[in-house]
Phi, psi and omega in degrees: 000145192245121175249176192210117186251137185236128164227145220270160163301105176261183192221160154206168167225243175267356189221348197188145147261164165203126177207144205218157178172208209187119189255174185179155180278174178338299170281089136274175178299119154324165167286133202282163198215140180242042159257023152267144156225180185036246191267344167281319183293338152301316168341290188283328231251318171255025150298289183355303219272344191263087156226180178205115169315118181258115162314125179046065170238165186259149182241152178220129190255126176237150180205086184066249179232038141282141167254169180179142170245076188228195202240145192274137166298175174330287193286357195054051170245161177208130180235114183248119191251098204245147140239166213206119192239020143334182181244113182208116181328154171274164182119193181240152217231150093322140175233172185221150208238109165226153197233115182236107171252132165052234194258014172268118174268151189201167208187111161252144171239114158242194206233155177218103175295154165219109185293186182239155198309123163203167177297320189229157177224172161204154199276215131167134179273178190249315199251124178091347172288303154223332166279168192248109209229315208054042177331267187307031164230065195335268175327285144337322181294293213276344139335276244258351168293284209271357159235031172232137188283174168304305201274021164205018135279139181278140206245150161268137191315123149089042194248316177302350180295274228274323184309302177333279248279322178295321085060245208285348196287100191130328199276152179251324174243141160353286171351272199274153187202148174334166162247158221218141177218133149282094171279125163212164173261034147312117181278180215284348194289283216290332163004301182258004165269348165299247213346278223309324205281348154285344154279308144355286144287031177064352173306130163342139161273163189226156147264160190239114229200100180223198230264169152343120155328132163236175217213007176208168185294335204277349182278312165347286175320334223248011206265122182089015141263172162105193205301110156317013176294335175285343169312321172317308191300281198343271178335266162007294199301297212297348185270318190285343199251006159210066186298321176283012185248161198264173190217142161255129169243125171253156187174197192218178193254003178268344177235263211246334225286355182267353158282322160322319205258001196254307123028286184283332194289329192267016207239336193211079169302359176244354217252297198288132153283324202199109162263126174245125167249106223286141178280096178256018161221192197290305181279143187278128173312109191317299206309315189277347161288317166296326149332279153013284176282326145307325174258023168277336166268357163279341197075067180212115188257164238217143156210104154311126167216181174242316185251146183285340169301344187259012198252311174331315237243340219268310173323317194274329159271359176266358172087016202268335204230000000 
């Protein structure tokens, strides 16, 4: 058996490490690649989607001179929830993840923020948000997933702009930078298609924290619908896991996120600062204007915008940038 360890952006803050991930047989997700095209690249996209989660295996976390040991649920997802009150630079550390059954074996390294001192972080949803996905066209989504590579999906114009500028807004050096979290109801197959297309574009690196791993092609149809609550639980953890920082939350009008985030406004009334919602049809939505205007009489200031230039001009005049 060939195992295949996939592991996520972990965090820690002063008190608890959290660093995750996903053991899986052989077919697991490839490395995403952008010499597929056409019918390879549907291919590899619904790869993804054919793995099979291995259970009550054991995983082993080394971090400086913590060791841990623990076992993957049911789906091979793992999570090790530690505490941990070293002394550690802000930024981002490697950690190294390794898995051994009989004589095959495997050793992975990822990264874990420990943010730098600042006033603000942001939330930001992923499809319709920044990636350009067309979430409220059922069809049309699952066209342009399987027949467009990473480097020909599309981005909103001056949305990377403004991700910078909140990015760096407070820091006195290049260096240190806001911390950045990707919440999405994408599921965890799609990961490394997340990472590279944010790399890509030049976006804040984040940790990405996305939906229950699927494990057949029929899932495959259902992929980013059915409930948003765990987008909720995500949010929850992070504000509660850095309860003194203020948060700008982004996000779109095509699916959950101005109820979610209207939600969220009410679970932490001191913590949000700031919501932004990107408009993605011609007309703005009665229902999300009232959001809107709800959270505005919470004092959580608000921007509906269509172009990321008026979500700029709305920062810039609120003191966020």
């Amino acid at each position: 058996m060939k195992l295949d360890l996939k592991l996520y952006r972990g965090y820690v803050n002063n008190e608890e490490l959290v660093v995750f991930g996903h053991l899986f047989e052989s077919w697991a997700p490839d490395k995403y690649s952008l010499e597929k095209k056409g019918i390879k690249h549907a291919y590899a996209i619904l790869h993804k989607f054919r793995i099979k989660p291995l259970e009550n295996f054991k995983i082993h976390l080394k971090f400086r001179d913590l060791e841990v040991t623990t076992k993957t649920m049911e789906d091979g997802y793992f999570r090790f929830s530690i505490p941990y009150t070293e002394e550690l630079e802000p930024g981002w550390h490697y950690y190294e993840v390794s898995c051994k059954m009989y004589e095959f074996g495997i050793i992975e390294r990822g990264e874990l923020l420990k943010p730098y001192p600042s006033k603000l972080a942001v939330i930001s949803d992923i499809d319709d948000t920044f990636l350009i996905s067309h979430s409220n066209r059922f069809f049309k989504k699952l066209y342009v997933m399987l027949s467009k590579n990473i480097n020909k999906r599309k981005i909103f114009d001056d949305v990377v702009k403004h991700y910078q500028r909140l990015s760096s807004a407070g820091q006195d050096s290049n260096k240190a930078s806001n911390s950045f979290f990707y919440v999405s109801s994408s599921e965890w197959n799609l990961y490394d298609f997340i990472e590279e297309f944010a790399t890509m574009h030049d976006l804040p690196k984040a940790v990405i924290k996305l939906k229950k791993i699927k494990t057949g092609l029929r899932d495959f149809i259902k992929s980013g619908r059915g409930n948003h609550d765990h987008k909720f639980i995500k949010i929850k953890d992070i504000i509660s896991f850095y309860p003194h920082l203020k948060y700008v939350l982004l996000g779109d009008d095509s699916q959950h996120d101005p109820y979610l985030y209207e939600r969220v406004c009410k679970t932490f009334p001191k913590n949000i600062q700031a919501v932004y919602i990107r408009q993605t049809t011609h007309k703005q939505n009665p229902k999300v204007q009232k959001v809107m205007a709800n959270l505005e009489s919470m004092d959580v200031s608000t921007c509906y915008f269509r172009n990321s230039e008026k979500a700029i001009h709305h920062s810039e005049r609120e003191n966020i940038i």
